[in-house]
Residue frames as qw, qx, qy, qz and C-alpha x, y, z in Angstrom:
[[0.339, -0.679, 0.635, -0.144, 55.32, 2.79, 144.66],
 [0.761, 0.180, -0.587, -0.209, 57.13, -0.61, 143.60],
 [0.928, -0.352, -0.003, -0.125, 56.71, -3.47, 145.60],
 [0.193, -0.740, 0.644, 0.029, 60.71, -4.11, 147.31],
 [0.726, 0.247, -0.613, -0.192, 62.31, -7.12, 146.19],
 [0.803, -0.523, 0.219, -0.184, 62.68, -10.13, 148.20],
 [0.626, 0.526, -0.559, -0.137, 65.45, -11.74, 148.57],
 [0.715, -0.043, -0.691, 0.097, 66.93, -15.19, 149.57],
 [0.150, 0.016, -0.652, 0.743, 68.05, -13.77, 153.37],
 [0.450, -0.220, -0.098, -0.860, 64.07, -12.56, 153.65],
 [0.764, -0.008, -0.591, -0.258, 62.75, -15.84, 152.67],
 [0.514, 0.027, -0.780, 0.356, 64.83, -17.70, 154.91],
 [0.072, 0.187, -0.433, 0.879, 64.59, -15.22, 157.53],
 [0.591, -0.119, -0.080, -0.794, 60.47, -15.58, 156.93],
 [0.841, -0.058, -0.524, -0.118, 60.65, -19.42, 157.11],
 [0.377, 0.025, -0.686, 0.622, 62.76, -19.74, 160.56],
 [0.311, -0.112, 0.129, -0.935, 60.34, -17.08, 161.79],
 [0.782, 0.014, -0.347, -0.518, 57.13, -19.50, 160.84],
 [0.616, 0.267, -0.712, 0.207, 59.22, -22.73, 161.94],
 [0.035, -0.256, 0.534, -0.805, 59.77, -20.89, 165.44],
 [0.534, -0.098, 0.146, -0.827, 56.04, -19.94, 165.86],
 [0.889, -0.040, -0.227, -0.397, 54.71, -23.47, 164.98],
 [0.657, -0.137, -0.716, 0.191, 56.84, -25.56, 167.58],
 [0.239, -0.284, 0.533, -0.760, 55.11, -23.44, 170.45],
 [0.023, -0.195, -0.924, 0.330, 53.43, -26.06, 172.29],
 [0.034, 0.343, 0.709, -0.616, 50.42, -23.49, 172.85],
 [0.083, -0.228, 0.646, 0.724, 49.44, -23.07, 169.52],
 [0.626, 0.281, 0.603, -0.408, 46.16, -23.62, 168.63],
 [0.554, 0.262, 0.754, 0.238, 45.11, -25.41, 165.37],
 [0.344, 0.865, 0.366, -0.001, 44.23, -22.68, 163.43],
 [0.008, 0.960, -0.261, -0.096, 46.74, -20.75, 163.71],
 [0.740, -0.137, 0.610, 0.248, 48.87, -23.74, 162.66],
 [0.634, 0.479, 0.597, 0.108, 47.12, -24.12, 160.12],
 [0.142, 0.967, 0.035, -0.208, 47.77, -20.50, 159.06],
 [0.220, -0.760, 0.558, 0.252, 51.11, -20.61, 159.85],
 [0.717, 0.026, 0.688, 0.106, 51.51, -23.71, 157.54],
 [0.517, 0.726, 0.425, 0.161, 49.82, -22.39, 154.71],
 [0.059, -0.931, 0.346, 0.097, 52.07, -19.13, 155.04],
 [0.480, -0.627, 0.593, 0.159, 55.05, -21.44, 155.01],
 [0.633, 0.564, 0.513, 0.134, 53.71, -23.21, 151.99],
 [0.622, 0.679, 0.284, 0.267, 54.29, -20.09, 150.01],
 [0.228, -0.845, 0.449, 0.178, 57.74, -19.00, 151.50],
 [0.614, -0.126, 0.743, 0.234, 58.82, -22.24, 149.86],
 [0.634, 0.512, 0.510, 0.275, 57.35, -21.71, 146.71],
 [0.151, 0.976, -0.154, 0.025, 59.18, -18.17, 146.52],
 [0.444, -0.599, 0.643, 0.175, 62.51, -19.80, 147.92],
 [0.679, 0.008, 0.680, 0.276, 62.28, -22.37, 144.94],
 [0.317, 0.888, 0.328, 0.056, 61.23, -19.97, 142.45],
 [0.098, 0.918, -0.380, -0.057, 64.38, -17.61, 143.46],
 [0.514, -0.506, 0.677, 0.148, 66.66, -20.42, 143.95],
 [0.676, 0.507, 0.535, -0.003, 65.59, -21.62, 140.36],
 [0.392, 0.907, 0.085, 0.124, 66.16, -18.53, 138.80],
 [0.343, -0.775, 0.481, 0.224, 69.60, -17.90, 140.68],
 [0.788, -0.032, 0.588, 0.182, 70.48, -21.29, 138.91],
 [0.617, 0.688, 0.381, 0.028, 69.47, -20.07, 135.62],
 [0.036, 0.962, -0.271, -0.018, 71.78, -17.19, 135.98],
 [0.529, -0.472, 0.634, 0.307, 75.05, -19.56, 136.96],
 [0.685, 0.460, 0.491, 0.280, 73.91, -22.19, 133.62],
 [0.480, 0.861, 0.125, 0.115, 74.17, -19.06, 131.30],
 [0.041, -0.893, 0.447, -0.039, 77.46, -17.60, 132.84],
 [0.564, -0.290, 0.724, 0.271, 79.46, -21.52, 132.83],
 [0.346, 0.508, -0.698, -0.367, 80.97, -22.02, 129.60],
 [0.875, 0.377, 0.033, -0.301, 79.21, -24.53, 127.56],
 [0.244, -0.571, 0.752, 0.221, 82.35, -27.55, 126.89]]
């Protein structure tokens, strides 16, 4: 079975989600931490697709 693709709405959708969870007051530190470290590599997938999206415009604008 392949692994579904992610895209940009996910991401985001994973980072607001994270965001949310880590300005509850009653948080404990660990689970900060967690949630940090999780958010850590929603960002490095959001820059990673938002890279490649780029790549894709560069090749389709005509070169002047």
């Amino acid at each position: 079975m392949s692994k579904p693709q992610t895209n940009y709405q996910t991401l985001k959708h994973q980072l607001d989600e994270i965001i949310a969870s880590l300005q509850d007051e009653q948080l404990d530190i660990d689970e900060a931490i967690k949630l940090h470290e999780q958010g850590q590599k929603v960002i490095v997938q959001l820059e990673k697709y938002l890279d490649k999206t780029k790549h894709r415009f560069e090749v389709i604008k005509p070169e002047k």
